[in-house]
C-alpha positions in Angstrom: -5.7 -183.1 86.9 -2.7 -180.8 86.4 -3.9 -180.1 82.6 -7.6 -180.1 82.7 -9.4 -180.3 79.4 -10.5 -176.2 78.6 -14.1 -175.5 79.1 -16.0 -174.8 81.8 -14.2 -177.9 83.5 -11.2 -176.0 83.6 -12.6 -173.7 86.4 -13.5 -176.3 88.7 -11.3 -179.9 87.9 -12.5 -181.5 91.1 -16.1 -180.7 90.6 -16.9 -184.7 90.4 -14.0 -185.4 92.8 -16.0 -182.6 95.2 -19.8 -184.0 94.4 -18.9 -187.6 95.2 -17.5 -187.0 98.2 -20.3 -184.7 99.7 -23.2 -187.9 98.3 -20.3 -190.4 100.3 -20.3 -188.2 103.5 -24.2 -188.5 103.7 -24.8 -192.4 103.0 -23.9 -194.5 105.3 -25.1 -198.7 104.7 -24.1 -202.2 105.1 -24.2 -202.5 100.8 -22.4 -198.7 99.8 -18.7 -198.6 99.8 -17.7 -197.2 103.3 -16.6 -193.1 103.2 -13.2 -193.1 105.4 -12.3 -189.2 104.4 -10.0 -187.4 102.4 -6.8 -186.1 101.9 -4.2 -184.2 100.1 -0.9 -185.3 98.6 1.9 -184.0 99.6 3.6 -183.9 96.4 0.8 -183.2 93.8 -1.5 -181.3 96.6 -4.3 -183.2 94.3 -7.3 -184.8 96.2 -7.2 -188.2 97.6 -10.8 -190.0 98.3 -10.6 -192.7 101.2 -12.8 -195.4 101.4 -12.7 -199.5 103.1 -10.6 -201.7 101.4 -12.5 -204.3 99.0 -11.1 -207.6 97.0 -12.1 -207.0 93.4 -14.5 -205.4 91.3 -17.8 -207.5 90.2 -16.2 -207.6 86.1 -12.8 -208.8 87.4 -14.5 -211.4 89.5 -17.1 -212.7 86.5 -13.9 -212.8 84.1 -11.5 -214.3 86.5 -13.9 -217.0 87.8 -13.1 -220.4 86.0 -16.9 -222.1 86.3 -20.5 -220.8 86.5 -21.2 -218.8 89.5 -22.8 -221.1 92.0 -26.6 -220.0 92.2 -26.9 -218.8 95.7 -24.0 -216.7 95.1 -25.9 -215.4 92.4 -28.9 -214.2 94.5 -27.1 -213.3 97.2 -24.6 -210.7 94.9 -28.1 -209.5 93.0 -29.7 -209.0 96.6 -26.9 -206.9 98.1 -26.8 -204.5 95.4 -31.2 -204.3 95.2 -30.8 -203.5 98.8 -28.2 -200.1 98.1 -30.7 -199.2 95.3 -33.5 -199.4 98.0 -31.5 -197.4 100.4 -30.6 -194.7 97.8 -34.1 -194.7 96.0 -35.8 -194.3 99.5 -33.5 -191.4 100.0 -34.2 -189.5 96.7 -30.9 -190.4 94.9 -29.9 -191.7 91.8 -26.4 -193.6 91.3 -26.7 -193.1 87.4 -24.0 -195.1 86.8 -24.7 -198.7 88.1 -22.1 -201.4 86.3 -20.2 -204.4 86.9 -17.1 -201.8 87.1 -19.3 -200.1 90.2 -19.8 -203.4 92.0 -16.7 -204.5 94.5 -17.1 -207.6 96.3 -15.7 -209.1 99.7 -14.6 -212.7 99.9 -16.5 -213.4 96.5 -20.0 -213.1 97.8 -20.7 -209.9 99.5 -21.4 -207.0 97.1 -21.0 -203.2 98.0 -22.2 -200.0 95.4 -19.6 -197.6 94.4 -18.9 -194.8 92.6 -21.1 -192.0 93.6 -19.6 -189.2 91.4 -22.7 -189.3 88.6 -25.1 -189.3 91.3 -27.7 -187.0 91.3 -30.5 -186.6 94.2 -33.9 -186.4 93.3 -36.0 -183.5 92.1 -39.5 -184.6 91.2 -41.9 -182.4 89.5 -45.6 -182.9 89.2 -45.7 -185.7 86.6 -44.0 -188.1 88.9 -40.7 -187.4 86.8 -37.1 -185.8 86.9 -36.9 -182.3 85.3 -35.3 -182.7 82.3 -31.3 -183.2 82.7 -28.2 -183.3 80.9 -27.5 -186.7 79.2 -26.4 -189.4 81.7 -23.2 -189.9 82.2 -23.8 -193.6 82.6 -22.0 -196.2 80.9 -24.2 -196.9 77.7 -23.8 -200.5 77.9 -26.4 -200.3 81.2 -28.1 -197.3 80.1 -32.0 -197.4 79.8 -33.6 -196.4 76.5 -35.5 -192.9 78.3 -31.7 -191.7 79.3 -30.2 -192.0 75.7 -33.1 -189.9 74.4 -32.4 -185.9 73.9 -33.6 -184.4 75.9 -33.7 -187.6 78.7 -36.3 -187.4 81.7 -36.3 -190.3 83.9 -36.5 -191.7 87.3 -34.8 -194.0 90.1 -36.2 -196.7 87.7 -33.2 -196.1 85.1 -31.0 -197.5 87.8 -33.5 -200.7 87.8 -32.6 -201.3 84.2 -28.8 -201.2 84.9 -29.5 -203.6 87.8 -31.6 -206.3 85.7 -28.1 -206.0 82.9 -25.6 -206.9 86.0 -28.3 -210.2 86.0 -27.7 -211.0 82.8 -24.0 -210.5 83.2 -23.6 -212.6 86.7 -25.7 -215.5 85.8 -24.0 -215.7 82.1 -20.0 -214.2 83.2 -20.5 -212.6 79.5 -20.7 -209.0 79.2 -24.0 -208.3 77.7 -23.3 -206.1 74.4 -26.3 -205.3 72.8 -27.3 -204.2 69.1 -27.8 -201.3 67.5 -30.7 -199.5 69.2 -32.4 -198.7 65.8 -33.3 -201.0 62.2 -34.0 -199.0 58.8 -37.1 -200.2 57.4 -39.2 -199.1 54.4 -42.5 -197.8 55.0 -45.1 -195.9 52.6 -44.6 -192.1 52.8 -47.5 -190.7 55.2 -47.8 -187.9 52.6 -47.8 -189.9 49.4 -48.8 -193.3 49.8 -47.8 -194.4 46.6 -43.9 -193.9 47.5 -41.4 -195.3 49.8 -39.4 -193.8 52.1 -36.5 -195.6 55.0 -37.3 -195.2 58.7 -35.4 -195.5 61.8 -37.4 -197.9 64.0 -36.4 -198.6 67.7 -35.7 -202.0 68.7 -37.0 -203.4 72.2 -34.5 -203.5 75.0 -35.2 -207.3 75.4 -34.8 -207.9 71.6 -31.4 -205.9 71.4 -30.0 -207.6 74.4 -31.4 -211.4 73.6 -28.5 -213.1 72.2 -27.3 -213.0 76.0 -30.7 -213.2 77.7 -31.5 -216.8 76.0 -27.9 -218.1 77.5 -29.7 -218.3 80.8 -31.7 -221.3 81.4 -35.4 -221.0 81.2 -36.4 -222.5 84.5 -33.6 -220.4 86.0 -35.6 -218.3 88.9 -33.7 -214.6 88.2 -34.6 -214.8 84.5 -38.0 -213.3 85.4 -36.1 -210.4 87.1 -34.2 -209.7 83.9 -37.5 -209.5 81.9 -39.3 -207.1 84.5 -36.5 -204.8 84.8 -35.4 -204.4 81.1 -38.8 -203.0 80.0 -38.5 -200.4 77.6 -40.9 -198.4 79.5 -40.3 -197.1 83.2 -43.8 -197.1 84.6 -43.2 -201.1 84.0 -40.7 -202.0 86.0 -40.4 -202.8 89.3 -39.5 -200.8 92.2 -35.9 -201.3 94.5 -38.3 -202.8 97.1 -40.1 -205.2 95.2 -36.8 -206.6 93.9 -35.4 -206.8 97.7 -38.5 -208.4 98.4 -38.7 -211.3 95.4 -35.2 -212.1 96.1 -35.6 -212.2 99.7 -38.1 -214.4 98.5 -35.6 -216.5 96.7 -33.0 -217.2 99.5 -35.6 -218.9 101.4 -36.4 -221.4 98.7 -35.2 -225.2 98.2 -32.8 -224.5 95.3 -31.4 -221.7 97.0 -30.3 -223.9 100.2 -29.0 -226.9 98.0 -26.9 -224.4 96.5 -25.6 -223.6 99.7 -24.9 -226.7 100.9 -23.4 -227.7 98.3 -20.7 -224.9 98.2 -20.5 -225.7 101.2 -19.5 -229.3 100.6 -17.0 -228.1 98.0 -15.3 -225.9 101.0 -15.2 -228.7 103.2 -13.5 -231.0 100.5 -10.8 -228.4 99.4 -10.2 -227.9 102.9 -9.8 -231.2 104.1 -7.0 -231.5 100.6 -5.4 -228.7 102.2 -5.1 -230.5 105.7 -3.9 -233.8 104.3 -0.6 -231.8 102.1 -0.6 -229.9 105.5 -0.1 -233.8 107.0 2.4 -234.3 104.6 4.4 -231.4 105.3 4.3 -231.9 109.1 5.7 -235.6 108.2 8.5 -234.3 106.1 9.3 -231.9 109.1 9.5 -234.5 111.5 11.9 -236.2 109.8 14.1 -233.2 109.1 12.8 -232.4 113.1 14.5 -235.9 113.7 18.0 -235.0 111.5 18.5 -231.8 113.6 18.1 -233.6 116.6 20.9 -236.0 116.3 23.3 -233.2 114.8 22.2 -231.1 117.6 23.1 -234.2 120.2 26.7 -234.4 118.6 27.1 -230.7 118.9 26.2 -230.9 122.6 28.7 -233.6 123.0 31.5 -231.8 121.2 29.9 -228.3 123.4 30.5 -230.6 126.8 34.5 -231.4 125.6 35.2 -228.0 124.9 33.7 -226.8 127.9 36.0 -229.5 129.8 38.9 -227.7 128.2 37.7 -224.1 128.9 37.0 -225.0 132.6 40.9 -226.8 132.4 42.0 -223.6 131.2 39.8 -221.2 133.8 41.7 -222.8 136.6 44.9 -222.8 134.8 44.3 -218.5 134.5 43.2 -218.4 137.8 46.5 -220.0 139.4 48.1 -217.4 137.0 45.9 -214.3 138.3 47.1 -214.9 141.6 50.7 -215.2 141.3 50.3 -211.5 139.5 48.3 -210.3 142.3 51.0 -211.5 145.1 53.5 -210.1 143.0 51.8 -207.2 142.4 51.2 -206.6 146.4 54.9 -206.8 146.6 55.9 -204.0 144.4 53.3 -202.6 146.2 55.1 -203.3 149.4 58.6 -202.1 148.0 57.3 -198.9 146.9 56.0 -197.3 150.0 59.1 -198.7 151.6 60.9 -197.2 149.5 58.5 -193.0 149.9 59.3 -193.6 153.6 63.3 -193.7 153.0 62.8 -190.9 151.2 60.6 -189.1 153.7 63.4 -189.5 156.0 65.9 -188.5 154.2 64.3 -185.1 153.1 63.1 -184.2 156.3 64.5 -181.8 158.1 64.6 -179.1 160.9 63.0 -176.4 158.5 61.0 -178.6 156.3 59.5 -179.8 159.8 58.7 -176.6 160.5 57.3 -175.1 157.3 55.0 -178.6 157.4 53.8 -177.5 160.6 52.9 -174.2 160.0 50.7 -175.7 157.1 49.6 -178.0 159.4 47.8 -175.9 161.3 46.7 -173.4 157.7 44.8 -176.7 157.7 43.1 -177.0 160.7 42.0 -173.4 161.1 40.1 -173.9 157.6 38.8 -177.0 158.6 37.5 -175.8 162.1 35.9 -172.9 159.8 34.4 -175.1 157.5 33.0 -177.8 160.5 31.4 -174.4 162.5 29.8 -173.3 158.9 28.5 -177.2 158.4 26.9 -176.9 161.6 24.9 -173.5 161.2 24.1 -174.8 157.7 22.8 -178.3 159.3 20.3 -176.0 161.7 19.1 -173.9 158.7 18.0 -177.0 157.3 16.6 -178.8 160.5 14.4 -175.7 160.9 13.1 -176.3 157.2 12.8 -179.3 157.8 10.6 -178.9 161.1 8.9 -176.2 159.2 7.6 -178.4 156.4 6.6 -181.1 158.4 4.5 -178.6 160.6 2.6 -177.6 157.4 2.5 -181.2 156.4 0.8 -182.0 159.8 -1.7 -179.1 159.6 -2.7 -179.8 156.2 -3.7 -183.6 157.7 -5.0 -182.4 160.5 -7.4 -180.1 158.4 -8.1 -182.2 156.0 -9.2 -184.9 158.8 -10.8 -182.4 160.3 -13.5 -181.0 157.1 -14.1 -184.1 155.6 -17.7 -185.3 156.6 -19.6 -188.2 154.7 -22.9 -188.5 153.9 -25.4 -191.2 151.7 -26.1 -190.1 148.4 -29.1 -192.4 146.0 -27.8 -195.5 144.1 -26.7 -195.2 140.8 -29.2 -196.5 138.7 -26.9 -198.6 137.1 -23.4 -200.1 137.6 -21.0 -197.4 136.5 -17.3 -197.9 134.9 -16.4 -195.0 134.0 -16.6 -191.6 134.7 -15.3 -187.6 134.2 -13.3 -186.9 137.4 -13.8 -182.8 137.1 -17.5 -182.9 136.8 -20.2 -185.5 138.1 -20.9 -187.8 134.5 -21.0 -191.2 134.6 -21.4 -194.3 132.4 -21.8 -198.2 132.5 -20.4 -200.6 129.7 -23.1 -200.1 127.3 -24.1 -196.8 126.1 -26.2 -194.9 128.6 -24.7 -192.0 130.7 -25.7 -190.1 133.7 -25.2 -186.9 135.4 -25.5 -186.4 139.3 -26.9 -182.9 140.2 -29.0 -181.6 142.4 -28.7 -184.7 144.5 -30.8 -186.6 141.6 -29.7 -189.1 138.8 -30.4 -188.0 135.4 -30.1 -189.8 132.7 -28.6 -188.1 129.3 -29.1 -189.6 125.6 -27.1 -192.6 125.0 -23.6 -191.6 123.1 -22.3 -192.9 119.9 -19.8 -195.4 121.2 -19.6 -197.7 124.6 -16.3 -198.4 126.7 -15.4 -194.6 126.1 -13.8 -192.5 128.8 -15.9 -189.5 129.9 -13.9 -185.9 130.3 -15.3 -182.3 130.4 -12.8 -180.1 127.3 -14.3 -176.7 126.7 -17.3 -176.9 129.0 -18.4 -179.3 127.1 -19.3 -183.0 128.3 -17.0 -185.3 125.8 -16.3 -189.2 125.4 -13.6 -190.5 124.2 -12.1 -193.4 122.3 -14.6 -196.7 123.0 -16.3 -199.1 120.9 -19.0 -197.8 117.7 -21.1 -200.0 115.9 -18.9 -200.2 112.9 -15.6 -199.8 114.9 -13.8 -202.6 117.4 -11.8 -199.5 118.5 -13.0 -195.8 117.3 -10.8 -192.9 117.6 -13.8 -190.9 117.4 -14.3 -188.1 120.0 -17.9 -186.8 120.8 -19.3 -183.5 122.3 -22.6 -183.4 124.3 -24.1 -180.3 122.9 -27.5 -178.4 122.5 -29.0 -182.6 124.1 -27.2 -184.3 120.8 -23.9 -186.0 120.2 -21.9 -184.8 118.0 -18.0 -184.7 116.4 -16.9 -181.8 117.6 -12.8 -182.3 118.1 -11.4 -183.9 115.1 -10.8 -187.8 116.1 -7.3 -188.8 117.8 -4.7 -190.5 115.8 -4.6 -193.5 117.5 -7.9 -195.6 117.9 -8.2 -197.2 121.5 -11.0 -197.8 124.1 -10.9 -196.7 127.8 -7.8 -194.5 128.1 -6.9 -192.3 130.6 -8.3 -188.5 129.7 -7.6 -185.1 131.4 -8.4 -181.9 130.4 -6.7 -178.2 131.3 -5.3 -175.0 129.5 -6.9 -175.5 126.2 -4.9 -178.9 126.3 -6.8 -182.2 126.5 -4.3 -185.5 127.1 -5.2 -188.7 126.1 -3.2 -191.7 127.3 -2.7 -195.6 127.0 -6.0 -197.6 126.6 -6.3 -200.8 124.9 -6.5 -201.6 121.6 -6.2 -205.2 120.3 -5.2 -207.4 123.2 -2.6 -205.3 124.0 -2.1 -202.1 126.4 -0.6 -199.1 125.3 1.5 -196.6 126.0 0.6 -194.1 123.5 0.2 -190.3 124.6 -1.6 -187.5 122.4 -2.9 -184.5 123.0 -5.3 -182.0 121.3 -4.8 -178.3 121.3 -8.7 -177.2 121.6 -7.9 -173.5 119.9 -6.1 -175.1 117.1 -7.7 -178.3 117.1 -4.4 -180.3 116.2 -3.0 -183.6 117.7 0.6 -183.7 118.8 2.2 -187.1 119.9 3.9 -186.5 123.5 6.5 -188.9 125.8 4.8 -192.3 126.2 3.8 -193.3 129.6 6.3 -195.5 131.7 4.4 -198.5 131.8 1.6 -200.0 129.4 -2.1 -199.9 130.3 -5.5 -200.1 129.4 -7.2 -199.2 133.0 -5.9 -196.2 135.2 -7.1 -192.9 136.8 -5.8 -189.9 135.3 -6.1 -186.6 137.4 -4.2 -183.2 137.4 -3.1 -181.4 140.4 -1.0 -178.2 141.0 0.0 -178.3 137.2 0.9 -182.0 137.5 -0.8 -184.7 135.4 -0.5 -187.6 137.8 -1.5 -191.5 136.8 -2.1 -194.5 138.5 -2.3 -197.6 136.6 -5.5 -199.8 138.2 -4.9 -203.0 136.5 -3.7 -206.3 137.8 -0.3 -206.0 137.2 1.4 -206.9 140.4 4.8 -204.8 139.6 3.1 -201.7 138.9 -0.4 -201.6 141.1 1.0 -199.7 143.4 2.5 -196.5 140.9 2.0 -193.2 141.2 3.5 -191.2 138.3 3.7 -187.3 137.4 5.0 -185.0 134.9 4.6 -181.2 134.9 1.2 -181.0 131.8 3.4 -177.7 130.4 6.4 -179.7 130.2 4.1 -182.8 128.6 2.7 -180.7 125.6 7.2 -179.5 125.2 8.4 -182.6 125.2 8.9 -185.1 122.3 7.5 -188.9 121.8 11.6 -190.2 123.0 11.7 -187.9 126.1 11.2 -189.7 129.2 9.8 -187.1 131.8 7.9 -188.9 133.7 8.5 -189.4 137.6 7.4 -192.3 139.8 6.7 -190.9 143.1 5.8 -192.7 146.5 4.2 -195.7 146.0 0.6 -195.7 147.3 -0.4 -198.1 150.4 -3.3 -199.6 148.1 -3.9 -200.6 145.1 -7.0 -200.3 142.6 -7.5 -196.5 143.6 -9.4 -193.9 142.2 -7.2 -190.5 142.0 -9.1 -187.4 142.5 -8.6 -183.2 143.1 -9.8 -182.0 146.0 -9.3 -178.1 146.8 -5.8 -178.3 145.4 -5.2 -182.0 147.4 -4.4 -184.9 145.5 -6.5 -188.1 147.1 -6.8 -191.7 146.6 -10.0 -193.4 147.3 -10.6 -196.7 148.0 -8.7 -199.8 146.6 -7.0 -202.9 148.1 -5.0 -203.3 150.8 -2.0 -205.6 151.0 -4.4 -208.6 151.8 -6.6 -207.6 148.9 -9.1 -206.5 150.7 -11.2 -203.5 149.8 -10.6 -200.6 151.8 -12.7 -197.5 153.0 -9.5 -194.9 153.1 -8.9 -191.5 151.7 -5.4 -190.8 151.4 -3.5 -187.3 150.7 -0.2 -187.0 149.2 2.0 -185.0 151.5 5.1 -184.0 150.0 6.8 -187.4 149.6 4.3 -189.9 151.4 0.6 -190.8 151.9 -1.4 -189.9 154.6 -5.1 -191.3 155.6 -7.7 -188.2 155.7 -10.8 -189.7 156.3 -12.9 -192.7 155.3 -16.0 -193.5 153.4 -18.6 -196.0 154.8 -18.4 -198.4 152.7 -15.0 -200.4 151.6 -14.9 -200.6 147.7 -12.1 -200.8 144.8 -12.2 -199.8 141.2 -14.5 -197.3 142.1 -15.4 -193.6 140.6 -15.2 -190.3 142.3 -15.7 -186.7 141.1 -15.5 -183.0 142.7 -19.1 -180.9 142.3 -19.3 -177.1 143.3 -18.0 -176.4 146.3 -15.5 -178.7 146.3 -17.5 -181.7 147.6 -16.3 -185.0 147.0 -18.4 -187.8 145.4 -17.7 -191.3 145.5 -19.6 -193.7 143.5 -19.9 -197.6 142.5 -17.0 -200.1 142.8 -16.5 -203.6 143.5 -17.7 -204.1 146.9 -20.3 -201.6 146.5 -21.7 -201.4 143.0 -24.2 -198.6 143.0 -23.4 -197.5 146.3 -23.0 -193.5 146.3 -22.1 -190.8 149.0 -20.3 -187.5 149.1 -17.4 -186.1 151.6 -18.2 -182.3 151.9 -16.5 -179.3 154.1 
């Protein structure tokens, strides 16, 4: 790469690298090598391709296998691979370059196409054909007889041919070299009859390649598959979907489910070896379980003497630390006897004068300093008073505004939700937006178990659960009524974590991921679109509400966790995107009177709603944070916990679902 061959190559060295990676970004199936990304070193700056991690390729399997491939492993690699032929055929693409070398395999029995960087999509022309091309850059081993002709024109069925050699090679683990593709013969000359002339006539494929084909067993059921495909003519062999079909064929057959079974048995026994050496070892371990045990019962023996002496000697230091201490306390003694001798003999009439007249140096100040104390002590019980006025007003007012009323039920039961903006979504995939007092239901998103937040205007989910993910780290925008990757995805996978969005800053924190809670926090500059790892969160979790008030990104962890279901913590959201993944920033603050609440922003107010009480019993509170302590507001109708809330225009409050009251919905309003 750093000294490219000179030609036209030297201009663009990562033209394959490029072209492989563009076909691998738009293919996407159970039997084609997953397409992870790309990358460049640091220390070369060359391209790196990323894709899933296989075992082994299909030739290092066939060589490294020390007995015939059992036949419904056979079927089942020639099946997977027909079915990525049928999947790039029926999307106009050629893979050009199908071999053994192209084939990696999972567990020894699940194949996946590779390789993508020949690969050339479709351009048919009136005949039925490809427009003539440069020669393929296949490996000539696999290579059909029309695409080693100059000029070569051929279809998707040149991959066919390749596919019916990988036949021959997996059901005869020899790789199938075959003969020169021409014989020199002597024929009469066309143009004088009477002399001879040498000819170059071609061989058929089947004939070229038979030494190998007649190591397969007639009866064998794929032979007829090798014939079919290995036709020297296109038009005559089959298509990708007639071979998915005939071998679907074959796994449903007699011979194909003997095969199985017995593989099977084979499993069974080796595993049932392994148990019985396992047996053996436990044995062995007992007895050496045994051994320890008696050493460790003299060493507890000899343990109990010593701590007999030690416990000797304890009381032996103690007597001794008390002796020192009562001598001690009669130097002690001696010594202030001994300042008060001294006291008397210094004093005097003018030294008792001089200490007098400080004396009373000292009492002025003091005086001074008690009358300041004092007017310093109203200043603050004034402030104090002050505070507690506007503390009272604010609860008065907010008592005062909040009135309830019944919404419709969700139509379904809702888990999570986007606490700036009415969206809501259950467990599965469907979300819902609440506007105009009416449910509507938006096109399911990519993922489920995601965490719903509003970045840029734009209606975003988070983290969850894809098809081909246990945890994604994808993030995706609701945009023009389609989903779609618009924020590059976190660094950490996760599903369900706590999301807020403000500034051009969206925070993403803890979640689960793998039977565990985290404490993970990242957040994504939307201008730049870069991640940045901040200070972790105080405690693990995988459920909590997430809100931000008055430049404060405040969290409450809803799970069960009985020393934390009642924190409250904050950090300032300008300090957060400062601070580094070490700092610890973040501040409880009063505990709340409930548990399993819902934290919400209401015109600059920070509420909890709902949740259970001390008795664990669902509550129908609102509660306001004022200044250091929590203060009941007002009440919705129905007690629930675990439940959702969001702010629409005009500051209106919406409460919805919950245990207790799982579609129930209504909305506190001024």
């Amino acid at each position: 790469m750093t000294t490219p061959d000179p030609g036209k190559e030297h201009r663009h060295p990562f033209r394959r690298f490029e072209t492989e990676c563009a076909f691998l970004s738009r293919i996407n199936h159970p039997n084609i090598v997953q397409y992870l990304g790309t990358y460049r070193d640091p220390d070369t700056n060359a391209p790196v391709l990323l894709m899933e991690l296989m075992d082994e390729s299909l030739t290092h399997f066939l060589e490294s296998s020390p007995e015939d491939i059992p036949y419904h492993i056979q079927v089942n690699l020639a099946y997977d691979i027909a079915q990525a032929l049928a999947f790039l055929h029926s999307n106009g693409i050629i893979h050009r370059d199908l071999s053994s070398n192209n084939v990696l395999l999972i567990a020894g029995s699940h194949a996946k196409v590779t390789d993508f960087g020949m690969s050339k999509f479709t351009d048919i022309n009136i005949t039925g054909r490809l427009a003539t091309m440069t020669t393929c850059p296949g490996t000539p081993t696999f290579m059909s007889p029309e695409a080693l002709n100059e000029p070569p024109v051929y279809t998707d069925k040149l991959d066919n041919f390749s596919f019916g050699v990988l036949i021959v090679q997996i059901t005869t683990r020899q790789f199938p070299k075959p003969t020169d593709r021409f014989v020199n013969v002597q024929i009469p000359d066309p143009r004088s009859p009477i002399h001879i002339v040498e000819a170059k006539l071609p061989i058929p494929e089947q004939d070229r390649r038979q030494a190998h084909i007649s190591l397969i067993e007639p009866t064998h059921p794929l032979l007829p598959i090798v014939h079919h495909c290995l036709k020297d003519r296109d038009v005559e062999r089959p298509s990708s979907q007639l071979l998915c079909q005939t071998l679907d064929a074959l796994k449903r057959t007699g011979k194909y489910q003997e095969s199985s079974q017995q593989d099977l048995l084979q499993i069974i026994r080796e595993k049932d070896e392994q148990l019985a050496t396992k047996d053996e070892q436990i044995r062995a371990n007992q007895d050496i379980i045994t051994e320890n045990q008696e050493t460790i019962t003299y060493k507890n023996e000899e343990l109990h003497t010593k701590d007999i002496e030690n416990g000797q000697f304890t009381t032996r230091l103690g007597q001794a630390t008390q002796e020192i201490q009562t001598l001690q306390h009669e130097a002690e003694a001696r010594e202030r006897q001994l300042r008060r001798l001294n006291q008397e003999l210094q004093s005097s009439d003018e030294n008792t004068a001089a200490l007098q007249q400080a004396i009373n140096q000292r009492d002025r100040k003091v005086t001074q300093l008690r009358q300041t104390l004092a007017s310093k002590n109203e200043v603050i019980y004034d402030l104090s008073t002050q505070m507690h006025q506007v503390a009272l007003q604010d609860e008065i007012q907010a008592q005062a505004t909040m009135k309830l009323e019944s919404l419709p039920d969700a139509p379904d039961d809702m888990r999570h939700g986007s606490s700036d903006k009415a969206y809501f979504n259950n467990e599965n995939k469907a979300v819902y937006e609440f506007s105009n007092n009416k449910w509507h239901k938006l096109p399911p998103c990519p993922n489920n178990h995601v965490t719903l937040v509003s970045a840029d205007n734009m209606l975003t989910t988070v983290g969850g659960r894809s098809d081909t993910q246990f945890y994604s780290n994808k993030l995706y925008s609701y945009i023009n009524n389609k989903w779609i990757e618009h924020f590059p995805p976190m660094p950490t996978r996760r599903r369900v974590p706590g999301t807020v969005y403000a500034n051009n800053t969206l925070v993403v924190a803890g979640g689960y991921f793998y039977a565990k809670s985290l404490t993970t926090v990242e957040i994504l500059n939307t201008a730049n679109m870069q991640w940045s790892i901040a200070s972790s969160l105080p405690v693990p979790t995988d459920e909590l509400s997430t809100t931000i008030c008055g430049g404060y990104v405040y969290i409450h962890p809803r799970a069960r966790d009985d020393q934390e279901k009642y924190s409250v913590y904050m950090c300032l959201l300008r300090q957060l995107t400062q601070s580094q993944p070490s700092s610890a920033i973040w501040e409880k603050i009063a505990h709340l009177p409930v548990s399993r609440s819902f934290l919400v922003t209401v015109n600059g107010h920070l509420l909890a709603v709902g949740g259970l009480d001390s008795n664990r019993d669902n509550t129908k509170d609102i509660i306001q944070l004022n200044m250091t302590s929590w203060t009941v507001v007002s009440q919705i109708s129905t007690p629930r916990s675990l439940c959702l809330a969001a702010v629409l225009p005009g500051n209106e409050l919406i409460v919805v679902g919950g245990f207790g009251a799982p579609r129930k919905c209504e909305i506190a309003s001024a």
